[in-house]
N, C-alpha and C positions, 0 to 999 in steps of 0.2 A: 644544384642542377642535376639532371636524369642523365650522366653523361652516354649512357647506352641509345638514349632516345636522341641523345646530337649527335649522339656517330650515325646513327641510323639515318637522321635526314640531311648531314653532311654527306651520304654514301649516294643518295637517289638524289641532291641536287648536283652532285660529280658528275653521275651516269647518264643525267636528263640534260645538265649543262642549263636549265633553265629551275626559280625559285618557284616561277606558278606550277609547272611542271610535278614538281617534288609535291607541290602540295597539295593537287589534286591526286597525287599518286597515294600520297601518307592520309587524304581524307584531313588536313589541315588547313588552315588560311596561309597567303602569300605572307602578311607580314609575322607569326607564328614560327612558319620555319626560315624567318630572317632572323629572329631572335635568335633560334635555337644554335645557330652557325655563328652569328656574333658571341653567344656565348660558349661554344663551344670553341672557340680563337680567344677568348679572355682566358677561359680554365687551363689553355695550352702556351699561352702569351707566345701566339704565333698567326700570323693571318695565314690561312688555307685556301683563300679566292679571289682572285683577282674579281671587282664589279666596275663593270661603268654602266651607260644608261642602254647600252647596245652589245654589251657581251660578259659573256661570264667565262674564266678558265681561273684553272686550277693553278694555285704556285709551287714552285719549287718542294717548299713542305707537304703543302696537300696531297701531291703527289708520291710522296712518301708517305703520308698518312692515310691511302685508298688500302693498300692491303692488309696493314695493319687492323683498320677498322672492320672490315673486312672478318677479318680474322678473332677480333672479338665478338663481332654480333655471331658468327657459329659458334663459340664457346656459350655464348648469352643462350642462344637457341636449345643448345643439343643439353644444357645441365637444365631445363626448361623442359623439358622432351623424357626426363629418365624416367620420371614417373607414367609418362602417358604410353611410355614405351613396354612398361613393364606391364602395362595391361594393353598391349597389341594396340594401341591407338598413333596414327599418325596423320600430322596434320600441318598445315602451311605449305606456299607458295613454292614448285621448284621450277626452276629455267633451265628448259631444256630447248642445246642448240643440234640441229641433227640438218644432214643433207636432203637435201627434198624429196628424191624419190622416199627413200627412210624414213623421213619424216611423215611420208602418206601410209609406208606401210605399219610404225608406228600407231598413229592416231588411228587404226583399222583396229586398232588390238588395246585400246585405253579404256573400253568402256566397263570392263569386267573389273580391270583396278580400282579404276574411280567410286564403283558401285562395292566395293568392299572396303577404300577407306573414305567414307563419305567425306570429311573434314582436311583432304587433300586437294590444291588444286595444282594443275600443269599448265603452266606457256608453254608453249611450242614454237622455237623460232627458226623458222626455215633458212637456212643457211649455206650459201657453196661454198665458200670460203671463211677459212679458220678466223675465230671472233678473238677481243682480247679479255678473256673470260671475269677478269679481275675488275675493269672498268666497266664494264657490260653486266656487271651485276649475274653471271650464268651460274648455275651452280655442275653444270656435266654439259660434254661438247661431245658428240661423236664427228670423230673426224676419217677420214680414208687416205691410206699410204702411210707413210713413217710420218711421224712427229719429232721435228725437230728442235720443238723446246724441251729441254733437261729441267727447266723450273716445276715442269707439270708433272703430275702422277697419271700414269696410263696403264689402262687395260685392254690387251686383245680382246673381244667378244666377238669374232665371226672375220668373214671373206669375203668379199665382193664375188658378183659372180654377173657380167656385162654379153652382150651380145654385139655382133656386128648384122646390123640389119637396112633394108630397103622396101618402100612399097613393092608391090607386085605393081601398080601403074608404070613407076620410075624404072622395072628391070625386063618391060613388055619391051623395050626396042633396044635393047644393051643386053651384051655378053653378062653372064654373072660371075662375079670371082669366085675364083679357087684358091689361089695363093694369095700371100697381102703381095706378092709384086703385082699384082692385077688392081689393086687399088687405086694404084696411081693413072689410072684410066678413066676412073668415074669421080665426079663431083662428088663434095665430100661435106659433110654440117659435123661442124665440131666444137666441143663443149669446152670450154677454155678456164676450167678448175687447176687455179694454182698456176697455170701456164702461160704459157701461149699459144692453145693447140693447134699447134703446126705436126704433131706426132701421135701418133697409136703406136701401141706395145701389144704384138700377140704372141703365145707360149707356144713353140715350136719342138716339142719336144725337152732337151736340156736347158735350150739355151731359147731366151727371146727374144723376138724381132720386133723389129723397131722400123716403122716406117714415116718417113717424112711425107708430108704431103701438103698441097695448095690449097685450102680449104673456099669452097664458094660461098661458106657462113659460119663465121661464128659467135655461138653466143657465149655466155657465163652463166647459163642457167636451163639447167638439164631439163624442164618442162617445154622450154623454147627448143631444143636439136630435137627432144619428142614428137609436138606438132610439125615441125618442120621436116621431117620423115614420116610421118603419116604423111602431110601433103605433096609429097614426092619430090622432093629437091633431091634426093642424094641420099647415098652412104650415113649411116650413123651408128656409133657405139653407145648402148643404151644400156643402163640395169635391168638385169630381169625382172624388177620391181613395175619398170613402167612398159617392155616390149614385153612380158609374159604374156598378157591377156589378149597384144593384139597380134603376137604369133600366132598362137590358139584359133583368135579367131577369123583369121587369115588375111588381118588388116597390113600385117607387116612378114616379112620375110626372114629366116635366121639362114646367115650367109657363112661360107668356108668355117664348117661344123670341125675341120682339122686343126683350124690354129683360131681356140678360141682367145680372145682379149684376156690380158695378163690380168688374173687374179690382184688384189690388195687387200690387204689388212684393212681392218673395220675395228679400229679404239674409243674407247670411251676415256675423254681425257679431266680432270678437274683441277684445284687449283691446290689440295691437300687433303690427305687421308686421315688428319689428327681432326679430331670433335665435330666429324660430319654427322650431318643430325641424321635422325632416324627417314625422313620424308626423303632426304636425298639418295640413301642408301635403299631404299624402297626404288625409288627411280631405276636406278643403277640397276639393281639384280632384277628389275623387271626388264630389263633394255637387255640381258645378259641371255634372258629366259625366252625373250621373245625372237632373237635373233638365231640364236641355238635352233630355236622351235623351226626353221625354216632350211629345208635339206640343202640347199644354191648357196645359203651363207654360212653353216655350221661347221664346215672342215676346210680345211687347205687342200685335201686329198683330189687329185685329179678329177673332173665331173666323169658320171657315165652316159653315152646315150640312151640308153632305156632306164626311163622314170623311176621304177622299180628297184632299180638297185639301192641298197644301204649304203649309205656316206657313216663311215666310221665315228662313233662320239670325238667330240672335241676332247681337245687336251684340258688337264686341269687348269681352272682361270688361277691368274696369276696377277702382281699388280709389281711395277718396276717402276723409275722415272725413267720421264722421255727421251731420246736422243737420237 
């Protein structure tokens, strides 16, 4: 038995949770990768799947055997990889999970990689909330604010850098705010990452403020508070990824320029630093290059209001576990 090819399609029928699934994914037939998991539960003398005629889940062992496997098919991969590496070649599949505006300003800037490692390809999965990287099959997550799994390997690569903004339709018959206690006076569309946005944090100098507020919308998905401040509902904290273009072009409004929305940390998280193949590491220091490359997310150092100014180089990248 190929045991590397049963882990392999025990891993994508885990992830798919369905055997047609797996086999369309793998370019095999259904009963193919039924063998391959039967035989791959004979070679372990343990069953890994619970089957009936209506559902598939994983048992107790399987689910100890996802990261494991997991963890061989990169060791399979990256000693696979040394040679192709030593002559600059890199190639296969990486999953990359990124927040959506990121994710747009990303895929703005893929095209230059792709065209210099022809034999690489990228998923891109748009994501506002943190994935379970290990069962999802992801190989890098960028996530925003602290990570508070300790299991994961993380690296700072950049800073958020958000706006609090309104149409000009929405603030043609309303006072505009100045301070966030003025906030609590206008309607408000809030982006519900991680939370329950009932609160905005803006940096007031030392210390930052924190304001509760009644929201008259909210979603979970920062393309929806977008449209919905273009179309004049309200209030919205927006990255400059998605309000940049229509400040500029005076589709949207940038409000109380004094206390802008608190900065966050911008990580790229994975699942281990040991026998990551070259294709993910390519990812990575592209995500690191691209993000740098952009003056709003390259430094923690306070913003300036004129364009011009130099934002200080980032510190050296570093890599910790989470916590």
């Amino acid at each position: 038995m190929d045991v590397v090819s049963a882990l392999r399609t025990f891993l994508r029928v885990a992830q798919t949770k369905s055997f047609s699934a797996a086999a369309l994914d793998l370019n095999l037939t259904q009963p193919a990768v039924s063998r391959q998991v039967s035989a791959l539960e004979s070679h372990l003398k343990t069953r890994l799947l619970h089957r009936t005629t209506s559902a598939l889940a994983l048992t107790a062992e399987g689910e100890q055997m996802l990261p494991m496997a997991l963890r061989v098919l990169e060791a399979v991969e990256a000693l696979g990889q040394v040679s192709g590496a030593e002559a600059g070649a890199v190639s296969g599949k990486v999953r990359l999970s990124l927040p959506t505006p990121l994710g747009f300003f990303i895929s703005d800037r893929l095209a230059g990689l792709l065209e210099r490692h022809p034999a690489l390809q990228v998923e891109l999965l748009l994501r506002d909330e943190p994935s379970d990287l290990i069962a999802n099959a992801i190989d890098l997550e960028v996530r925003l604010g602290p990570v508070g799994d300790s299991s994961l390997m993380c690296r700072r690569i950049g800073w958020t850098t958000a706006f609090l903004v309104a149409s000009p339709a929405y603030l043609k018959a309303r006072d505009t705010p100045r301070t966030p206690q003025d906030i609590r006076d206008h309607a408000c569309i809030c982006y519900s990452r991680g939370g329950d946005g009932r609160s905005w944090s803006f940096s007031g100098g030392a210390d930052d403020i924190v304001v509760r507020i009644e929201p008259r919308l909210v979603a979970n998905n920062s393309m929806a508070v977008h449209r919905a401040a273009l179309a004049g509902s309200g209030l919205a904290v927006l990255s400059h990824i998605l309000a940049g273009p229509d400040i500029e072009a005076g589709r949207l409004v940038k409000l109380m320029p004094d206390f802008p929305p608190t900065r966050l940390p911008i990580n790229v998280v994975y699942p281990s630093r040991r026998n990551m193949p070259l294709r993910v590491t390519t990812i990575r220091d592209f995500l690191v290059q691209a993000v740098r490359g952009d003056i709003l997310m390259a430094s923690s150092a306070p913003l300036q209001t004129e364009p011009s100014t130099r934002i200080p180089a980032p510190e050296s990248p570093y890599f910790l576990p989470c916590g």
